[in-house]
N, C-alpha and C positions, 0 to 999 in steps of 0.2 A: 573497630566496632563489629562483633557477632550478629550472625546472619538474622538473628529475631530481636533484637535490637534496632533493624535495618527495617525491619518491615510493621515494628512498633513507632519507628520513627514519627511524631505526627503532621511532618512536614509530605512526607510517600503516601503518609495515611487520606491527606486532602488529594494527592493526584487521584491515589487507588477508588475514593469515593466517587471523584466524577466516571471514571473509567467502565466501559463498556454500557450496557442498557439502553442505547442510543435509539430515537425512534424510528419507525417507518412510517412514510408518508404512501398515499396511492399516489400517482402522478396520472393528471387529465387524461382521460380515454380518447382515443381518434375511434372510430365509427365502425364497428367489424372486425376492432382489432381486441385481443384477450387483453387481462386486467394486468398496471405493471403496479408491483411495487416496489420501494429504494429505500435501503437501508442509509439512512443520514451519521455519518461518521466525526461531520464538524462538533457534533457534542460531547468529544471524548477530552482530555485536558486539555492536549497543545492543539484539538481541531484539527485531526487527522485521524484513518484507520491507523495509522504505525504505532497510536501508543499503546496498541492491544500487544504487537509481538515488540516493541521495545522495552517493556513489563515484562514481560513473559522470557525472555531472552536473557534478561538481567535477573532476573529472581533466580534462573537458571547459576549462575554468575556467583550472586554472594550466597546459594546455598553451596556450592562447590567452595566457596572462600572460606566459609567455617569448616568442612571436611577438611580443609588441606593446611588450615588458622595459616593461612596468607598473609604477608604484613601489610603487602601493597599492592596498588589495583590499580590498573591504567588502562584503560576498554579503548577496544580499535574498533573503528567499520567503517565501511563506505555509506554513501546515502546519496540517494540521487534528490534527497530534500526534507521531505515531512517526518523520516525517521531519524534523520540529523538532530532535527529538533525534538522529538522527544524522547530520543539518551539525552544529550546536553541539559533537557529539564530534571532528568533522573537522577545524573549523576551531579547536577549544580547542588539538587538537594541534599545528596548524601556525600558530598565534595569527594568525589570520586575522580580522576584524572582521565578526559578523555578526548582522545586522537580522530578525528571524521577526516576520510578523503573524499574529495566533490570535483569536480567537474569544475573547471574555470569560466563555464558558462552561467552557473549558478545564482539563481536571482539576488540583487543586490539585500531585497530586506531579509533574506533568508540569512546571511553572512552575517547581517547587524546582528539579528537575535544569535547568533552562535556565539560570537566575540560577546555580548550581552552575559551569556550565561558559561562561557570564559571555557568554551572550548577549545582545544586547536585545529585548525584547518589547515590541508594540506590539499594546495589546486592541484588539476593535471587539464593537461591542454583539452577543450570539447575537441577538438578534429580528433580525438584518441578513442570517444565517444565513450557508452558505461562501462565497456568491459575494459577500458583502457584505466578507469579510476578502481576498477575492486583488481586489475592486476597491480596496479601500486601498493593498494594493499595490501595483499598478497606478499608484496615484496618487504614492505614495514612489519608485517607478521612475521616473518624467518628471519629479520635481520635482529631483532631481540628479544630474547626469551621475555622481559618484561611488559609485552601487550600481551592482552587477553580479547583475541580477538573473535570474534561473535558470527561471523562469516552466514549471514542472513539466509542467502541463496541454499544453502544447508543446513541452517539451525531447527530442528523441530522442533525445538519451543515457538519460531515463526508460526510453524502449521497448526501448531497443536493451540494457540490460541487461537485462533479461527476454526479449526473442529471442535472445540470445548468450550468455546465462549459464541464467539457471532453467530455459529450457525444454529446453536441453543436458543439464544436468545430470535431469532428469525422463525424458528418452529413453533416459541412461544407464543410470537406477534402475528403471525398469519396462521391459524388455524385449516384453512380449505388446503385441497391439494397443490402441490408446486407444481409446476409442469417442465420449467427451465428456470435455470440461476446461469446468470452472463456475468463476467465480473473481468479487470482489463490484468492482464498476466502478472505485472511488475516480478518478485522473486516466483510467485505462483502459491504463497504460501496462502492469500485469504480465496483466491480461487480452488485452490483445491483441499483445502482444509475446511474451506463452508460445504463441499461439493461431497466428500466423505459422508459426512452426517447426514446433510439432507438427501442424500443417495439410499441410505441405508434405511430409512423410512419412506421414501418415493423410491423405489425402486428404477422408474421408467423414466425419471427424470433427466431433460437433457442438460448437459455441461455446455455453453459457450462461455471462449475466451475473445480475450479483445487486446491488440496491441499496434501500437504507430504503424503507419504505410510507409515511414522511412526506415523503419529497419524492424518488419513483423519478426514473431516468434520464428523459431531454425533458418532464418534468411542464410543464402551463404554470400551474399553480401560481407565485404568488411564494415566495420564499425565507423559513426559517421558522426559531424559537427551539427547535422541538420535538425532544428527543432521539432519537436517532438510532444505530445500529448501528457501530459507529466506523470512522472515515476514507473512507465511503462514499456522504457524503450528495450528490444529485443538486444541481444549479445553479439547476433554478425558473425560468422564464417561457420555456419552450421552448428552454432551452439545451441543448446536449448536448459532451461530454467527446470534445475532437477525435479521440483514438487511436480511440474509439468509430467517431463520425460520419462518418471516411473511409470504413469498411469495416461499415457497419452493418449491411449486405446480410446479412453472414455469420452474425450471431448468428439461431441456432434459436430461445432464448426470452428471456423477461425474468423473472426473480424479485424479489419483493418479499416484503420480510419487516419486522412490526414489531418496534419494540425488547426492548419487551417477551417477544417469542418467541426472541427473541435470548438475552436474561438463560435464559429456562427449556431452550434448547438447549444452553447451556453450562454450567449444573448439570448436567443430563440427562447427557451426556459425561464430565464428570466424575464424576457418581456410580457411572458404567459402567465406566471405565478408572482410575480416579484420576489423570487428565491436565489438566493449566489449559488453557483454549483461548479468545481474547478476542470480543467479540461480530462480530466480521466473520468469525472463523473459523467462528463458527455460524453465523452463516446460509450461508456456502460450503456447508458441510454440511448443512444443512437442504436445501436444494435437490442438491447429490449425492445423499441420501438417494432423493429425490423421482425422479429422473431415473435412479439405479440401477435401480430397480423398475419404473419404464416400460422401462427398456432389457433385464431378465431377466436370468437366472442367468449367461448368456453372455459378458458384458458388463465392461467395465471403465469407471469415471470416475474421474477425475484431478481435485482440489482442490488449494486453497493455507490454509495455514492464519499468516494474517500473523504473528502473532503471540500470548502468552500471556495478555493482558490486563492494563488497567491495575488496582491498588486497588483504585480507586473502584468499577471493572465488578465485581469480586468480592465487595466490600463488599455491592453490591446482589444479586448473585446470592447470598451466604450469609443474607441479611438474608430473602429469599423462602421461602414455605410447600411 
């Protein structure tokens, strides 16, 4: 099938309709502290940020497949979850062949829907932690010319749909000035691809990132089994997430949060609003919080809230006192 074929398709045509325009909510003011708002991501297909650059990564993919009139197409990547699922919703529609490596830690319902939408999975031990599952990939990428592997951490169709997409639509939905955008590192691709844009009209605007206390951004730390804030955990032995490391200059601070205060941020929120919000959205928000109040009543910060959480993060969050 040719590459506009592929994107006539009108099975991609229903992802691409719900995809992006997602809205922004204010979240409750505490008393002296600036205004926050959060970008809700649960309304994208599969109910996650990732289907912006799992779109965007693969349109990259079968426009290359027409230049090159490829016969066959077997997509590789790692995913530490929510991007897992939606390539496997991309490529199930366009029965496309594709390989995801995960962590053996990996939430159980996350696995059904994979095998559901008839990917394959390839575990690697969590004590190896993330960078242990994208060097297996790594390794499955040079062992056969037949993957077409997408290598996230690198891919600037990652970034460029969060510079051309979220942070368009974030400038359209808050009109007043931004003051700070926080958002939690994962590749760095919707941290600093929203951060570009909205930098370049707020000039003075500050950058905060956000990522796990078990293993933050350039820790020289080795890589670890210990649960973690989802889609967010840091590399270990002084590596750092390229979108990051170009433009590192930029970021004002680092937040680190453990999982645990994760779990009690997302009840907290919930018990406040009756809203699900998954553990990367909380600590986004933990640190807006943080950063509202240093910045005062004046003030505005801009958050991303990935997603609504898997089960499993609920399960533990209702299971808590």
């Amino acid at each position: 099938m040719e590459f506009i074929n592929f994107i006539q398709d009108k099975r991609l045509k229903r992802f691409t309709q719900k995809l992006g325009n997602t809205p922004v909510v204010e979240i409750p003011a505490v008393p002296g502290s600036g205004r926050i708002f959060a970008k809700c991501e649960w309304y994208n297909p599969t109910g996650s940020v990732k289907d912006r650059a799992a779109y965007e990564m693969m349109m990259d993919v079968l426009l290359e497949k027409e230049r090159n009139n490829q016969q066959h197409l077997h997509i590789l990547e790692y995913s530490g979850g929510n991007l897992g699922i939606s390539l496997a919703t991309i490529c199930n529609l366009l029965e496309i062949n594709l390989t995801l490596v995960l962590s053996s830690g990996s939430h159980k319902s996350l696995l059904k829907k994979l095998q559901m939408l008839g990917a394959k999975v390839e575990l690697v031990d969590k004590q190896k932690g993330f960078w242990g599952v994208m060097e297996t990939a790594f390794r499955l990428s040079e062992s056969s010319d037949s993957y077409t592997f997408l290598y996230q951490h690198r891919n600037e169709a990652n970034f460029r749909a969060h510079r051309n997409g979220t942070a368009i639509e974030i400038l359209r939905q808050i009109p007043n000035q931004i003051d700070a955008w926080v958002a939690s590192i994962g590749t760095g691709g919707t941290l600093m691809g929203v951060y570009e844009t909205l930098s370049s009209k707020y000039p003075n605007i500050q950058l905060h990132a956000v990522t796990p206390a078990e293993l933050p951004y350039g820790s020289d730390q080795p890589p670890n089994g210990l649960r973690k804030f989802a889609g967010s955990g840091g590399l270990g032995c002084g590596r750092k997430q390229y979108f990051v490391e170009r433009n590192e200059g930029e970021v004002t601070r680092h937040w680190t949060y453990r999982f645990e205060e994760t779990l009690e941020e997302a009840k907290r929120f919930y018990v406040e609003t009756g809203v699900q919000i998954g553990t990367s959205a909380a600590a986004n928000l933990l640190a807006a919080r943080s950063i509202a109040a240093e910045l005062g009543t004046n003030s505005t910060v801009v958050t991303i809230f990935p997603d609504a959480g898997a089960p499993e993060e609920w399960s533990e969050i209702y299971g808590q006192n």
